[in-house]
Kinemage of the C-alpha trace (Angstrom):
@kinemage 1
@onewidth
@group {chain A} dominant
@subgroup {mainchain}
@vectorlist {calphas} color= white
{ca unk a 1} P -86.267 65.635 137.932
{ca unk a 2} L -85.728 62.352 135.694
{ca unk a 3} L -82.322 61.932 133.437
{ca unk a 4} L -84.276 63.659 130.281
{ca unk a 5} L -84.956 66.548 132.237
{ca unk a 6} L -80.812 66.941 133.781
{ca unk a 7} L -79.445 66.232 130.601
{ca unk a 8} L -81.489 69.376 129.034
{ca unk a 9} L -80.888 71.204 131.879
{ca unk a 10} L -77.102 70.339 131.346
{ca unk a 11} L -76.885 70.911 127.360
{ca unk a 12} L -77.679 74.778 128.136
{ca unk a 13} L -74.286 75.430 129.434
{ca unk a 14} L -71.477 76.127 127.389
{ca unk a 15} L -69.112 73.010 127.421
{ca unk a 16} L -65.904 71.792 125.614
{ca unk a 17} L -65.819 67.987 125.486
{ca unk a 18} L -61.900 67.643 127.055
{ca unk a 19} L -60.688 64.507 128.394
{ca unk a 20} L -61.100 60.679 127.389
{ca unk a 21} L -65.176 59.649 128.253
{ca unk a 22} L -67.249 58.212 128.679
{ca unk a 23} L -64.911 56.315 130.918
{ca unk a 24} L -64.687 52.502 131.566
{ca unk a 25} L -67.025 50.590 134.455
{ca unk a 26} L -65.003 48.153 136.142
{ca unk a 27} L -66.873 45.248 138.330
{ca unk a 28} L -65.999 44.500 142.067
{ca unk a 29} L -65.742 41.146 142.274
{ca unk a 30} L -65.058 41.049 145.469
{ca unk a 31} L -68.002 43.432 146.928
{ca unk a 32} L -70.318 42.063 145.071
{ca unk a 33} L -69.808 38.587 146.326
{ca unk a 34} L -70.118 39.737 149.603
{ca unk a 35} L -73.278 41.502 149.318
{ca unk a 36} L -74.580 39.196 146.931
{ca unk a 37} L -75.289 41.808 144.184
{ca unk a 38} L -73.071 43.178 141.822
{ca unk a 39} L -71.200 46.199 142.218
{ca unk a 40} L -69.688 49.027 139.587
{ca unk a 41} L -67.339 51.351 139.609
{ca unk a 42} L -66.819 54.075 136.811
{ca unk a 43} L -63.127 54.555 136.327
{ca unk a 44} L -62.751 58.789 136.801
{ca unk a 45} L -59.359 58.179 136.988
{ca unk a 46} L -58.658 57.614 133.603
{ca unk a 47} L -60.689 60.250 132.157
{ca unk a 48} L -57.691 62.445 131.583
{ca unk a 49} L -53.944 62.318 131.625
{ca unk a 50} L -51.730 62.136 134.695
{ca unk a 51} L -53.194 63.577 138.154
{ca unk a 52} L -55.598 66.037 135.870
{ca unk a 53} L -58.796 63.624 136.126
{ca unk a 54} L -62.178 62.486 137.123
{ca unk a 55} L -64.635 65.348 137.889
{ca unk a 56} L -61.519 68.148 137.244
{ca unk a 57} L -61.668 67.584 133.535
{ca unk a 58} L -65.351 67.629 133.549
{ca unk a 59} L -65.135 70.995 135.378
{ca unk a 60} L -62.633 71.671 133.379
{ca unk a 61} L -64.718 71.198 130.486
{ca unk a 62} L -67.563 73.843 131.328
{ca unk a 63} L -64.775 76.210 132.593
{ca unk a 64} L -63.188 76.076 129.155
{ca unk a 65} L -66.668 76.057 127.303
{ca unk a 66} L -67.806 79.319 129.167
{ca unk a 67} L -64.566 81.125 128.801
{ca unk a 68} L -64.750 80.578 124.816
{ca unk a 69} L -67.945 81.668 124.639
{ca unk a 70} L -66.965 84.609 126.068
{ca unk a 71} L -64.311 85.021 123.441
{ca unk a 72} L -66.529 84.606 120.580
């Protein structure tokens, strides 16, 4: 399965965009000079506010988007 084919996959769920993304990618400086590539890191922590973050808001978000549907 390629990144077209998860994304469609993905859009057929119910979902409520909560939370601040796409979230920042910080480099690791450090890491990557000593592996001698460079190294990312995605920032989950500041995808929502206080200790409610990373991949809680994004469950959060298609718990939320399921329950609404359910309301509508």
């Amino acid at each position: 399965m390629d990144i077209t084919q998860f994304d469609a996959a993905l859009s057929k769920f119910p979902r409520r965009r909560i939370g601040f993304h796409p979230t920042p990618f910080h480099a690791l400086s450090n890491l990557s000079a000593a592996y001698g590539i460079n190294f990312f890191m995605t920032r989950e922590d500041l995808a929502g506010p206080s200790a409610i973050s990373g991949s809680k808001m994004r469950l959060a978000g298609f718990t939320l988007g399921r329950s609404l549907e359910k309301t509508e």
